[in-house]
N, C-alpha and C positions, 0 to 999 in steps of 0.2 A: 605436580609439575615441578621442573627444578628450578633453583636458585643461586644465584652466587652470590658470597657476601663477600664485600670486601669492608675495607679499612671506614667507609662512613655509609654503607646501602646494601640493601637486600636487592638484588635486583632479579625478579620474576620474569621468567618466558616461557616459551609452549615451543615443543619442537613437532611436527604433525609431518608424515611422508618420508620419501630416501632421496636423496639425487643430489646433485651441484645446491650447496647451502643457498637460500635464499632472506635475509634480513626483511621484515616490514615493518619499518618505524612509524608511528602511528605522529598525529600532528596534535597541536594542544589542546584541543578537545576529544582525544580520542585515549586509546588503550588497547589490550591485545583482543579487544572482544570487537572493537572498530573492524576488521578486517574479516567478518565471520562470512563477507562475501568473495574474498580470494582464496581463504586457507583452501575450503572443496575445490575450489579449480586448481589449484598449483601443485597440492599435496601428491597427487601423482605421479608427478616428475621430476619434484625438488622436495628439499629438505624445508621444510616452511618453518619459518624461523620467525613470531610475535613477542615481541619485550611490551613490557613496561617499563618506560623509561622512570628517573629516580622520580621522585615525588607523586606516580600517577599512579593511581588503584592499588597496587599490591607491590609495587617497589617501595618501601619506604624508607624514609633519610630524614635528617633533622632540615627544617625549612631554609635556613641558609645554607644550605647544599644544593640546591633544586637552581641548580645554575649549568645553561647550553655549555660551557666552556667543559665540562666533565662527560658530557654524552659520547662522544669518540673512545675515550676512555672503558667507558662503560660498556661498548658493541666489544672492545679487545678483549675483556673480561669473558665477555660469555663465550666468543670466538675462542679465546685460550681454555676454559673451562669444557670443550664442548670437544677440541682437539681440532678447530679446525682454522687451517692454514688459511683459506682462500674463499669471497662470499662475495655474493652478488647483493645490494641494497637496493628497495624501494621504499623512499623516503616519503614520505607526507608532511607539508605546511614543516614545523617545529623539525620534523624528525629529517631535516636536509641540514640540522644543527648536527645530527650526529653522525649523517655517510656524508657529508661533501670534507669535513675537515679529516675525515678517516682516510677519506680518498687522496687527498694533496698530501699528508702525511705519512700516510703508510700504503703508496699505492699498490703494495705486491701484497696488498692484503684485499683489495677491493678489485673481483671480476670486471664489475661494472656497476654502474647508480642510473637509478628511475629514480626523478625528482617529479614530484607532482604539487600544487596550489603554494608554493614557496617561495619568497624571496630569496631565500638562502642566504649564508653571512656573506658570500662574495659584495665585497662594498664599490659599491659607487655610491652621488649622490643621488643622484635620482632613486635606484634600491632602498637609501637609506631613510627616503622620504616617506616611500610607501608601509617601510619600515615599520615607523615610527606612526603613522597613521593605525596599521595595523592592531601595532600594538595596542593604542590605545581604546581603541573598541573593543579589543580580547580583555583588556583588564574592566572595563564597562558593563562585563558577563553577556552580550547582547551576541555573539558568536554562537550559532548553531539554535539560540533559541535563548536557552537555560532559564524559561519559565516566560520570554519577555514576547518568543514569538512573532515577532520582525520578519525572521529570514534571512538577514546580515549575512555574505558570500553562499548563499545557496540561487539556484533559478525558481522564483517564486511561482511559477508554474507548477515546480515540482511541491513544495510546498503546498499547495493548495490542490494538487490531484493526489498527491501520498502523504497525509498529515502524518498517518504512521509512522512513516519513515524518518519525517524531519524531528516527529514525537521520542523515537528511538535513539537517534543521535544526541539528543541534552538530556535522555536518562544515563546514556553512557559517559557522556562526558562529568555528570555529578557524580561520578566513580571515585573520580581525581582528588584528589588533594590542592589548594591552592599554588598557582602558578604565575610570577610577577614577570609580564612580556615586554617588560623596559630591556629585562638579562639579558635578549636575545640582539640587543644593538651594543651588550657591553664591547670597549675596547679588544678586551683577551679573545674577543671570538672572531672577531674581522678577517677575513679572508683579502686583502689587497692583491692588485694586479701582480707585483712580484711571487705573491704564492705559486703563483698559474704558470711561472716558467716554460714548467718542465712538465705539466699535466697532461697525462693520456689517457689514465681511464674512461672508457668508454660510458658518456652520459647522456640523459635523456632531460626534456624540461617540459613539462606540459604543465596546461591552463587551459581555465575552463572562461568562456564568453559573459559567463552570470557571473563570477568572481567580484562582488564591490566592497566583498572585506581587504582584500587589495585593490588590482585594476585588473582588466578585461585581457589586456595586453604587455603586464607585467612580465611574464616568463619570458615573450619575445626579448624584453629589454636583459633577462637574467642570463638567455642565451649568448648575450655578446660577449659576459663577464668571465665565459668558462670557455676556456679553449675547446675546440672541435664538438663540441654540445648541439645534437637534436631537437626538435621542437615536436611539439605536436599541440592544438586547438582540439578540448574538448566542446563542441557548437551546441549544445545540452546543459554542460554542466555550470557551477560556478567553480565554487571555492575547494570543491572534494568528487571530485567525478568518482575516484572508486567506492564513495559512498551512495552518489545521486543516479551514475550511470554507470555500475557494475562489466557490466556485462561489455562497455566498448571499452571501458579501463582495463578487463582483465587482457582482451582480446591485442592492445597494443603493446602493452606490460609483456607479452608471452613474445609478441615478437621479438621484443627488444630482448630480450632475456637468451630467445630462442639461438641468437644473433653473439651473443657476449657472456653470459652465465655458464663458464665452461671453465 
């Protein structure tokens, strides 16, 4: 699979299918292997496009690199290396660190953005609360499981009818390399109301009802933050519908995409 190095990272992706590129950024406990429930649906009609972002499984960077403020960077990287002008992003949790600043920055470079279980850096205070909340139970390692088993933003229904499944997601996530979730409220990465001018690309913001590694109803609040932004309630899921409820994630994901991925 290829690589691009630049100036401080190896940065690892899988390119799978043909069509209008597709990005899937995986979220802080995840990796390109997180998404082994979309690549088979999408690879048919798009160019499906898994990174590792720096510090996770197989990108590697020295630890004070493994900083959201370089992740944008890193999508034009493999975008430049790959030859391609123009991409559609679906982001996860973390990985709305690296299409929503790509998107206000360089919007002739982003189709369209699926944000899914994210506060995203667009700041308010209220975002900045849950933020901060967030973070601190990711740096706690209690996110997804990672031995402790809780269930922390997942629907404990699902957890306790598919242990597999939630047993799968914290082997994947001990892929990673450490990952310090303070970075993600640094100053350099804030997105402010002034960013949002002049924002058009077409975006999506979903959340899932089980979600108490943020709130239930966070996205709602993230929807007001991004001009002309979508919502959708995943009634299932929590914190990762396209890990917990595949199959209604891919099926909105394709709309939206169906819609703007062009």
């Amino acid at each position: 699979m290829p690589t691009v190095k630049t100036t401080d990272v190896n940065l690892y992706y899988e390119i799978h299918g043909e069509g209008h590129p597709v990005f899937f950024v995986h979220g802080g406990g995840g990796n390109t292997m997180c998404w082994f429930q979309q690549v088979p649906f999408f690879q048919s009609r798009y160019k499906t496009i898994t990174v590792d972002m720096r510090g996770f499984k197989q990108s590697h960077c020295a630890p004070e690199l493994v900083h959201p403020r370089y992740f944008p960077d890193d999508m034009l990287a493999i975008m430049d290396a790959e030859g391609i002008d123009r991409a559609a992003f679906v982001c996860q949790s973390l990985g709305a660190w690296a299409g929503l600043p790509l998107a206000v920055r360089h919007p002739e470079r982003v189709s369209c953005l699926f944000i899914t279980g994210s506060p995203t850096p667009a700041w308010s205070e209220e975002n900045w609360h849950v933020l901060k909340t967030a973070g601190d139970t990711f740096n706690s390692g209690r996110l997804g499981g990672a031995g402790r088993g809780d269930g922390v933003g997942w629907n404990r229904r699902t957890v306790k009818e598919r242990p597999e499944l939630f047993f799968l997601y914290s082997q994947i996530k001990q892929l990673n390399g450490p990952f310090d979730a303070r970075t993600m409220q640094d100053d350099s990465v804030k997105l402010h109301p002034e960013d949002f001018a002049d924002f058009s690309v077409p975006t999506f913001i979903g959340g899932g009802t089980h979600d108490d590694f943020l709130t239930p109803t966070s996205h709602l609040h993230v929807q007001t933050l991004i001009p002309g932004a979508q919502t959708y309630t995943f009634e299932d899921a929590g914190h990762s519908p396209y890990f917990e409820t595949p199959d209604e994630f891919n099926q909105v994901a394709d709309r939206f995409l169906k819609q703007y991925a062009r």
